[in-house]
C-alpha positions in Angstrom: 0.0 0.0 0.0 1.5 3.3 -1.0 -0.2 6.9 1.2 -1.5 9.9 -0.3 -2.6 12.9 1.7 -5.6 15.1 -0.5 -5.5 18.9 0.5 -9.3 20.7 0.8 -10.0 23.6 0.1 -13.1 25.3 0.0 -14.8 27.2 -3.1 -16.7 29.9 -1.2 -14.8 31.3 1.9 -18.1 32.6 3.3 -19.3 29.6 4.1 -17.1 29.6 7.0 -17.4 32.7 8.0 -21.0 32.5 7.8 -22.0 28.7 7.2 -22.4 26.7 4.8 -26.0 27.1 2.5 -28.8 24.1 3.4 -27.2 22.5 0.0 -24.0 22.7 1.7 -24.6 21.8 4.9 -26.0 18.4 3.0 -22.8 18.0 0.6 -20.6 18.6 4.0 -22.6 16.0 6.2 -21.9 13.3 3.0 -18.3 14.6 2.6 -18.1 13.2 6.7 -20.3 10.2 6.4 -17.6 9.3 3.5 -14.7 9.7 5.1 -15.9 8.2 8.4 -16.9 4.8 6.0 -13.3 5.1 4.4 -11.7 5.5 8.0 -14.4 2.3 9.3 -12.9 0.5 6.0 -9.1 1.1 7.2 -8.7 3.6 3.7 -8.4 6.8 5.8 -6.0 6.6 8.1 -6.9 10.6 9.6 -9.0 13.9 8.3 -9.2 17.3 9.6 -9.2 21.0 9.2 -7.3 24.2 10.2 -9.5 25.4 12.9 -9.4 28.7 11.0 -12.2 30.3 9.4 -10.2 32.5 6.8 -8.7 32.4 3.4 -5.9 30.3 5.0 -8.4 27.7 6.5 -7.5 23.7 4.6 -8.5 20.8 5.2 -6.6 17.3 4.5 -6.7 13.3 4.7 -4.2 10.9 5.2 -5.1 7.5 3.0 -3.6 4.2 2.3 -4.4 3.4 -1.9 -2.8 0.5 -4.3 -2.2 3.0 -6.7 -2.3 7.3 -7.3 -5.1 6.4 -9.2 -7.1 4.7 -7.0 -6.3 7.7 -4.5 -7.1 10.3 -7.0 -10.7 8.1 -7.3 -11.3 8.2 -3.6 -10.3 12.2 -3.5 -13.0 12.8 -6.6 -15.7 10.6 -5.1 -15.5 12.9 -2.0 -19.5 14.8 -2.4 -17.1 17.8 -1.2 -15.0 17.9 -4.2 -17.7 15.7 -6.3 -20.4 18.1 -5.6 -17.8 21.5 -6.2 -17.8 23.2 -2.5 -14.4 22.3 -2.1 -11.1 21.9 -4.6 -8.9 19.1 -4.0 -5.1 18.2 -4.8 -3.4 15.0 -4.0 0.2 14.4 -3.3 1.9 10.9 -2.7 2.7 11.1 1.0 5.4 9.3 2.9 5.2 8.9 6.5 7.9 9.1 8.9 6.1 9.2 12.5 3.5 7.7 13.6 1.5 7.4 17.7 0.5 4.6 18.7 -1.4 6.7 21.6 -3.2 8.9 18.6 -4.6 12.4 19.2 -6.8 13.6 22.3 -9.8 15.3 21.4 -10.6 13.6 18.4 -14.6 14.6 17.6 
């Protein structure tokens, strides 16, 4: 298995500043329901976000694929990146650390 790590961005800033639109708020509750069956399925190893809500904010997952292609699959099947509210780039990603403890926190 080879990991990638896909950078998010999103399309509209305001939507952080001021929330996301009811068709947003839907694509963003898929975007999580997908990654949380990807991360249930041992494809995503970790997701998150900048806890930032400015033109800086990102947001990025960590995933084990056979192939870029098959990561660059999983990153455009995202409904965030599928559906437009968010741009995506993928990069091959190596790791060099890993805890076994994990984060605390974790929502």
């Amino acid at each position: 298995m080879k990991t990638f790590i896909y950078h998010l961005v999103p399309v509209r800033q305001d939507m952080l500043r001021d929330g996301p639109d009811p068709d947003e708020a839907l694509i963003i509750s898929e975007h999580f329901r997908y990654l949380k069956q990807l991360c249930d399925d041992g494809v995503v190893l970790t997701a998150g976000r900048t806890d930032t809500v400015d033109e800086h904010t990102f947001g990025v997952v960590i995933l084990e694929a056979e192939s870029e292609s098959i990561a660059r699959d999983i990153m455009r099947k995202d409904p965030a990146t599928l559906h437009g509210i968010m741009h995506a780039s993928l990069y091959p990603f190596r790791l060099a650390l890993w805890s076994d403890t994990g984060p605390s926190g974790v929502e």
